[in-house]
C-alpha positions as a printed Julia matrix, in Angstrom:
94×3 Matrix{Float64}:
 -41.12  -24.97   -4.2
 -42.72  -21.75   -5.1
 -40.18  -20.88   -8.2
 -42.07  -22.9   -10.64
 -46.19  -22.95  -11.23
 -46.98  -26.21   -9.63
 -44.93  -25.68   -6.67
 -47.09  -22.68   -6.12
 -50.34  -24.5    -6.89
 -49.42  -27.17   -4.31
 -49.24  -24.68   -1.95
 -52.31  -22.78   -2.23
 -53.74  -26.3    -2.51
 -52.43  -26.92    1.25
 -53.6   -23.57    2.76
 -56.93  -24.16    0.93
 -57.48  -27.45    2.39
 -56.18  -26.02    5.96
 -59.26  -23.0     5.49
 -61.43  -25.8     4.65
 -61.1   -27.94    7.74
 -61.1   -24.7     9.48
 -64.76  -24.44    8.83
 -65.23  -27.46   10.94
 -64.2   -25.37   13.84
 -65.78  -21.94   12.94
 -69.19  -23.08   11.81
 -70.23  -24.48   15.6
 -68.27  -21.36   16.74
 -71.2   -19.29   14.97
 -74.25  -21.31   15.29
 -74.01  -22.73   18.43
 -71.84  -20.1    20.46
 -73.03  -16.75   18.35
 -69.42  -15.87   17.51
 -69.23  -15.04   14.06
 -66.5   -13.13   13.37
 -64.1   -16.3    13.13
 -65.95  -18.36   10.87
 -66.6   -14.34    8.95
 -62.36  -14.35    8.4
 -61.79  -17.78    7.99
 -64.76  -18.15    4.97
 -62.89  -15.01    3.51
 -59.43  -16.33    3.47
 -61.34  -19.52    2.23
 -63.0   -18.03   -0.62
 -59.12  -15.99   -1.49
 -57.51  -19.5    -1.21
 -60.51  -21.14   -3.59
 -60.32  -18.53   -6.11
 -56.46  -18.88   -6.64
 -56.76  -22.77   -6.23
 -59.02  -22.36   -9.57
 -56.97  -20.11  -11.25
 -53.34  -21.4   -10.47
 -55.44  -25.07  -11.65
 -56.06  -23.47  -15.23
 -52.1   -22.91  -15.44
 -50.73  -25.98  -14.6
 -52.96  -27.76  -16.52
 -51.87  -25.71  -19.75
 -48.81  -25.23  -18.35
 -47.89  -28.88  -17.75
 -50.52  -30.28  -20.67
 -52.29  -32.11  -17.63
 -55.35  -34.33  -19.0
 -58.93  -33.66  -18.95
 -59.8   -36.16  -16.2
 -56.84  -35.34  -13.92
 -57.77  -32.0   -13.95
 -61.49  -32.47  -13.46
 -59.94  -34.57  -10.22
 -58.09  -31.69   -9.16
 -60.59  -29.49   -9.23
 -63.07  -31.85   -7.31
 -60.45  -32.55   -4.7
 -61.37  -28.91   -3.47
 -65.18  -29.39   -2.88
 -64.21  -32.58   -0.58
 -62.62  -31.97    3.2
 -59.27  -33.57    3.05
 -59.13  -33.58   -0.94
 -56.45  -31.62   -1.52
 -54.19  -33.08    0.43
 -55.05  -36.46   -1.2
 -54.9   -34.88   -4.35
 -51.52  -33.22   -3.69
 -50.29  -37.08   -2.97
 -51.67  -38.55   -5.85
 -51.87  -36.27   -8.85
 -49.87  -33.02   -8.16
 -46.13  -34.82   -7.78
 -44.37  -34.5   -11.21
């Protein structure tokens, strides 16, 4: 999975979505129990995972010639909880 450009992207698109849900559990961790540091490594690693999401996003769609609206779908998918994984079900499977 992680010899060719999209198997990579799928990837990072999994671990991304994972650091987004993670949020769920690190945000009342912070403001309700004054713990920050977990929500401090998790929204790190999430901003790491969002950043190569983007990036690895630009290649595959030049790489693989995907269309304008599948890649504007793509790169939505990561602003919504759960969207990548949707998205890696219905557009990322070539």
């Amino acid at each position: 999975m992680l010899k060719t450009t999209l198997g990579k992207f799928r990837v990072i698109a999994f671990l991304e979505g994972c650091s987004f849900i993670l949020f769920g559990i690190t945000m009342p961790l912070k403001y309700m129990l004054g713990m920050p540091k977990p929500n401090y490594f998790v929204g790190m690693a999430h901003g790491l995972l969002f950043i190569s999401y983007v990036v690895l996003l630009g290649l595959v769609v030049i790489q693989y010639k995907w269309s304008f609206k599948k890649a504007i779908l793509a790169f939505l998918a990561s602003f919504v909880p759960f969207g990548t994984f949707y998205a890696d079900k219905k557009l990322f499977r070539e």
